[in-house]
C-alpha positions in Angstrom: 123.3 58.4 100.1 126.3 59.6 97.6 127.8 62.8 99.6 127.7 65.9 96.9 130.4 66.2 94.9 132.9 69.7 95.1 133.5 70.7 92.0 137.2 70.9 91.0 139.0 73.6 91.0 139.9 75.8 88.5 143.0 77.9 88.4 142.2 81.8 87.6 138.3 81.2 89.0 137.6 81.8 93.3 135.6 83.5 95.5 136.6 86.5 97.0 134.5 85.6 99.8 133.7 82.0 100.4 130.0 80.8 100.2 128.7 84.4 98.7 128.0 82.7 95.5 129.6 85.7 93.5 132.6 84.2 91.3 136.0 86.2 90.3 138.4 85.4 87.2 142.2 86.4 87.8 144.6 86.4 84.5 147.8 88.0 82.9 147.8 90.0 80.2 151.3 91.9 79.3 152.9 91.1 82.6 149.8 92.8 84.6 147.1 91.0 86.8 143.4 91.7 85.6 140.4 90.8 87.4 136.6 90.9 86.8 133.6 89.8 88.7 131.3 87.5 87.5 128.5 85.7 89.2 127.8 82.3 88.4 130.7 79.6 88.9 129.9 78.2 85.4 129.7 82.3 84.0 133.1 82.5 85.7 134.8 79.5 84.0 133.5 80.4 80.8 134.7 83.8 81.0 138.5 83.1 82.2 138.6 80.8 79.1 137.5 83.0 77.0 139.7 86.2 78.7 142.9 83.4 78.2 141.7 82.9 74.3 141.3 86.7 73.7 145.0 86.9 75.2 146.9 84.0 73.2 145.4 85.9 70.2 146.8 89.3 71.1 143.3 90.9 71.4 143.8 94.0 73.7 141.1 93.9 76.1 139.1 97.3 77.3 140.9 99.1 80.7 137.9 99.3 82.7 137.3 95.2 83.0 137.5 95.5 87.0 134.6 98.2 87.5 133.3 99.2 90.9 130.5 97.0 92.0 127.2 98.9 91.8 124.9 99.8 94.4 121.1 98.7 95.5 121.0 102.9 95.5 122.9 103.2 91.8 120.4 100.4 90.8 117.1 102.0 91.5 117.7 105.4 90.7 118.9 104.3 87.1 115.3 102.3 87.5 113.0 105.2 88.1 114.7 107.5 85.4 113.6 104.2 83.4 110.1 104.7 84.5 110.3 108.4 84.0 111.4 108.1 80.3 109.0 105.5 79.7 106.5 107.5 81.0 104.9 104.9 82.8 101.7 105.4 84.4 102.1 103.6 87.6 105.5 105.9 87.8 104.8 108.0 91.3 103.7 104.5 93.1 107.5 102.6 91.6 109.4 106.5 92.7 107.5 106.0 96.2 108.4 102.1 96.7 111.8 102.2 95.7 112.6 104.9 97.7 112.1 103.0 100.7 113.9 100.1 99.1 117.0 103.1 98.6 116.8 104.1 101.7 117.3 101.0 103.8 119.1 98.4 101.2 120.7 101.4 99.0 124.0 100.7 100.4 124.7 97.3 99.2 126.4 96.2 96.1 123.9 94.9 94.2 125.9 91.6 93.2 126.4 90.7 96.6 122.8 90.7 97.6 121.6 87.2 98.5 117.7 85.7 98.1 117.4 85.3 101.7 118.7 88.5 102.6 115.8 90.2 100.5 113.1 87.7 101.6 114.2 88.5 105.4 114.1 92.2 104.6 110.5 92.1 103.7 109.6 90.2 106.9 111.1 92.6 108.7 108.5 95.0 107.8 104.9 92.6 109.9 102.5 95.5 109.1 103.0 95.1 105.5 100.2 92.6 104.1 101.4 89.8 101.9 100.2 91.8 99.1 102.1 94.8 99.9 105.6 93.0 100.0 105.2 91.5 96.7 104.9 94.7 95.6 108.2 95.9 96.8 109.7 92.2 95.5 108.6 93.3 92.0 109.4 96.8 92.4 113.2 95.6 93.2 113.0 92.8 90.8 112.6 95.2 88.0 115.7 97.6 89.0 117.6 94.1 88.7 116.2 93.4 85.3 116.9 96.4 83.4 120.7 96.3 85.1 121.1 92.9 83.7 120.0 94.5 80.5 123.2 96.8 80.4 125.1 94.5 81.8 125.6 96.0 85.5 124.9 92.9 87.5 125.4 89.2 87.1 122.1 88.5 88.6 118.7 89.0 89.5 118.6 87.6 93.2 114.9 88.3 93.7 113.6 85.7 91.2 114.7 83.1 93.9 112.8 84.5 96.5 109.2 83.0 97.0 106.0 84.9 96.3 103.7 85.5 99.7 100.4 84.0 99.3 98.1 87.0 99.0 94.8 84.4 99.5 91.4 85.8 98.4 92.0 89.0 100.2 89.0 90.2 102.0 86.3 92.3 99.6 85.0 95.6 101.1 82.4 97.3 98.5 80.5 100.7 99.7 77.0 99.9 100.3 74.2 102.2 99.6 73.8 103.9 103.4 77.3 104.2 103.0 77.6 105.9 100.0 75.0 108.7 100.7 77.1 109.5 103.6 80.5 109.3 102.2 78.8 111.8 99.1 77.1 114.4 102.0 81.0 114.5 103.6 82.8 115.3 100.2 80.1 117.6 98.6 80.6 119.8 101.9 84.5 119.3 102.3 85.3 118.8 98.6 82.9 119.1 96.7 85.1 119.2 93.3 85.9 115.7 94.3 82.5 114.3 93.2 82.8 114.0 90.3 86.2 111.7 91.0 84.0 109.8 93.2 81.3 108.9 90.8 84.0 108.0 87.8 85.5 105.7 90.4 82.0 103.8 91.2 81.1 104.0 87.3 84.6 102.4 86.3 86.4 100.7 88.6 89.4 102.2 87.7 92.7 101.7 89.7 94.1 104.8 91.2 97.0 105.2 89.0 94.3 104.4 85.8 92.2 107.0 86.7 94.3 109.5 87.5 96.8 109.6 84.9 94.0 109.8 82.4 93.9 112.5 80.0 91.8 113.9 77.0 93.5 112.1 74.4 92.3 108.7 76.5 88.1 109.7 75.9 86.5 109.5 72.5 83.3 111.4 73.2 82.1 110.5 70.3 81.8 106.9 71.2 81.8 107.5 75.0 84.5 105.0 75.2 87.6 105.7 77.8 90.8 104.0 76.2 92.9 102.5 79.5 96.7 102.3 78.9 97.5 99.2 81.5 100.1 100.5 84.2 102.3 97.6 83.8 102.6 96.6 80.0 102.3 98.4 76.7 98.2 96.7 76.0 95.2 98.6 76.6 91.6 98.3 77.1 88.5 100.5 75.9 86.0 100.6 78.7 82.0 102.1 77.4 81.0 104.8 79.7 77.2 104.6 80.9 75.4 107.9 81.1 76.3 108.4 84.8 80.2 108.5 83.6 79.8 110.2 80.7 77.2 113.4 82.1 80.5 113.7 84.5 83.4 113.7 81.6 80.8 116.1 79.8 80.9 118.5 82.7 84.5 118.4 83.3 85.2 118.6 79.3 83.1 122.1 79.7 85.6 123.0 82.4 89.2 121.9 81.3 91.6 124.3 81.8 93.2 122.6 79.0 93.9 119.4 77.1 96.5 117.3 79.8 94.6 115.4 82.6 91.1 115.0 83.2 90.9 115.0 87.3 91.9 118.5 88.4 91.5 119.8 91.7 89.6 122.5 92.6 91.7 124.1 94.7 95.0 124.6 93.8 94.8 126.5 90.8 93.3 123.5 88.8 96.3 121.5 89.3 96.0 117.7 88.6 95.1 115.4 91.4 98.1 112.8 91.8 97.1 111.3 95.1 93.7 111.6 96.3 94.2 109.9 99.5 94.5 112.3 102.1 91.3 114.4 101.8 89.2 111.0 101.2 91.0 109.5 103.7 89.3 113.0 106.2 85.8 112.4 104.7 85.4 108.7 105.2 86.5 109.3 108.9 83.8 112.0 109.1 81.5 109.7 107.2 82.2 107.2 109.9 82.9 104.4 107.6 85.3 101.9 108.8 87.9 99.9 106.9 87.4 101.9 103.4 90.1 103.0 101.1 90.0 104.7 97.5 91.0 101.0 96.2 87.8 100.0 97.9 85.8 101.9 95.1 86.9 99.6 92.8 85.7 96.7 94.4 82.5 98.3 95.0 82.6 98.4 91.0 83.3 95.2 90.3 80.6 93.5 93.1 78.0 95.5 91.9 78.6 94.3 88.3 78.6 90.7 89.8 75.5 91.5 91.7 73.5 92.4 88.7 74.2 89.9 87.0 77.1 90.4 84.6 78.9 86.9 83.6 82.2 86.8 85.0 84.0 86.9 81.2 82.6 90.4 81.1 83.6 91.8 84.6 87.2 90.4 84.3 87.7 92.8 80.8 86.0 95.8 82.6 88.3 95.3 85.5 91.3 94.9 83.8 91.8 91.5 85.2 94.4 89.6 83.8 93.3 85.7 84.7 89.3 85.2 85.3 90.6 83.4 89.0 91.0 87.1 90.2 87.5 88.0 89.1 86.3 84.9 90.3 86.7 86.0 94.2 83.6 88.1 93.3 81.5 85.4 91.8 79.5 84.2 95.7 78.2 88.2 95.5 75.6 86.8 92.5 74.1 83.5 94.9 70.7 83.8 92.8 72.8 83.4 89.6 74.8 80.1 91.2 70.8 78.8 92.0 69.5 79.6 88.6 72.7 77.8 87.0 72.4 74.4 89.4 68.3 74.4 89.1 69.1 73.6 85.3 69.8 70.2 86.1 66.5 69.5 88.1 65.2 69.5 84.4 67.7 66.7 83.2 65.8 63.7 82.8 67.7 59.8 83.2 65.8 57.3 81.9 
């Protein structure tokens, strides 16, 4: 086997530090020594050619060309500002994550951050699910993107590190017993929290959908809820049946005012940004094991499945971008998979 071949060097292009990957340029311009960091070998050599050009020609080049390297801490700060201008909806989740991201990689220069470093960061934290650490890869992935955008970083390291395999995940939907209790709990503890509850089981909402939604997103008239997606600019409209829409008529009677829909009852009719704690407390009382708000949305989507809904349908209502994510549901509807292979039984071969 041919042995790899170095590549030659070039004079004005090194490594600061040997093997880091991140590239220098070193040149003269009236009698002084300039330097910038780079990245990329082949960014670096482009660069000191071009610096060398811009020189010969008498170009005066900006002062600042050797700026201080900026920070994992710099980087995700500048990201959640981002967020907060944008006002994206999924914004207190992306604060929350890369705070923890801040806290323990905030330190670093972000240039000097390798793929392997990151990946063994995540596996450093075993009680996070596959799931939950390709959250906090995206969530750090997009801090790196919108730096690359204003130029701030010669990278995004976290493109090379591999995506955990979240497999099917395990489904847990509320059943019926369940629900009566986990209603009984709430309408005793909390009982301005029904109404939540219900929207949740009549929409399958995520979290961050539901509760960012406000007036402007309901056209009564139509009982349609328009659903800005979290994550990208699209939307969906999703048709309320008359168990959603009696609730958004009873809380429409009751606005304090135009802003968000879910208001807690409370604190001064304040709107509910994280409902977790207090349902967390009732389905402990309720004595329901292994439940989470998220789990009302599967209890949506199965019981969709269950009655019978084809699976083009279910993926729109639940927001599901590729019909392989709905299609974990589709073993809930066995009587549909029966109906659909006894169609052959009628296929005669002659």
């Amino acid at each position: 086997m041919a042995e790899k071949k170095t590549p030659s060097k070039v004079r004005g292009v090194y490594e600061r530090e040997p093997g880091s990957g991140i590239w220098w340029i070193r040149f003269t311009e009236a009698g002084k020594i300039r330097r910038e960091k780079v990245g990329r070998r082949s960014d670096a050599v482009a660069l000191y050619q071009k610096r060398k050009a811009e020189v010969r020609a008498g170009i005066k080049l900006p002062s600042n060309l050797r700026q201080r390297p900026i920070t994992i801490a710099e980087l995700g700060e500048e990201a959640k500002q981002w967020y907060k201008d944008h006002d994206k909806r999924d914004l207190r989740t992306f604060t929350g994550r890369m705070d923890l991201i801040i806290k323990e990689l905030g330190n670093r220069a972000a240039d000097t951050v390798k793929p392997k470093e990151i990946d063994d960061w995540l596996s450093s934290h075993p009680r996070w699910s596959p799931a939950t650490k390709n959250r906090y890869k995206s969530v750090l992935s997009k801090a790196y993107q919108l730096a690359l955008r204003s130029d701030k970083v010669s990278r995004n390291p976290v493109r090379s590190v591999e995506h955990r395999n979240e497999g099917d995940g395990r489904i847990r939907y509320l059943r019926p017993e369940e629900e009566i209790s986990l209603k009984a709990v709430i309408a005793r503890r909390c009982p301005g929290h029904i109404p939540a509850l219900v929207f949740a089981l009549h929409t399958g909402l995520r979290k961050s959908e539901q509760f960012g939604l406000r007036w402007t997103d309901v056209d009564m008239s139509r009982k349609v809820i328009i659903v800005p997606h979290p994550k990208n600019n699209r939307s969906r409209e999703i048709t309320m049946n008359e168990t959603c829409f009696t609730v958004i008529q009873d809380l429409y009677k009751n606005r304090p005012d135009d802003d968000r829909i879910f208001r807690s009852d409370r604190y001064k009719k304040r709107p509910i940004i994280d409902i977790k704690k207090a349902f967390e407390s009732a389905v402990k009382e309720a004595k329901i094991e292994d439940f989470t708000w998220h789990s009302l949305r599967h209890t949506f989507i199965t019981r969709l499945v269950q009655a019978g809904v084809d699976l083009r349908t279910v993926q729109y209502l639940a927001g599901h971008q590729s019909l392989a994510m709905t299609g974990r549901y589709a073993h809930f509807a066995p009587a549909l998979n029966q109906a659909a292979v006894r169609r052959l039984d009628q296929v005669v071969v002659d």
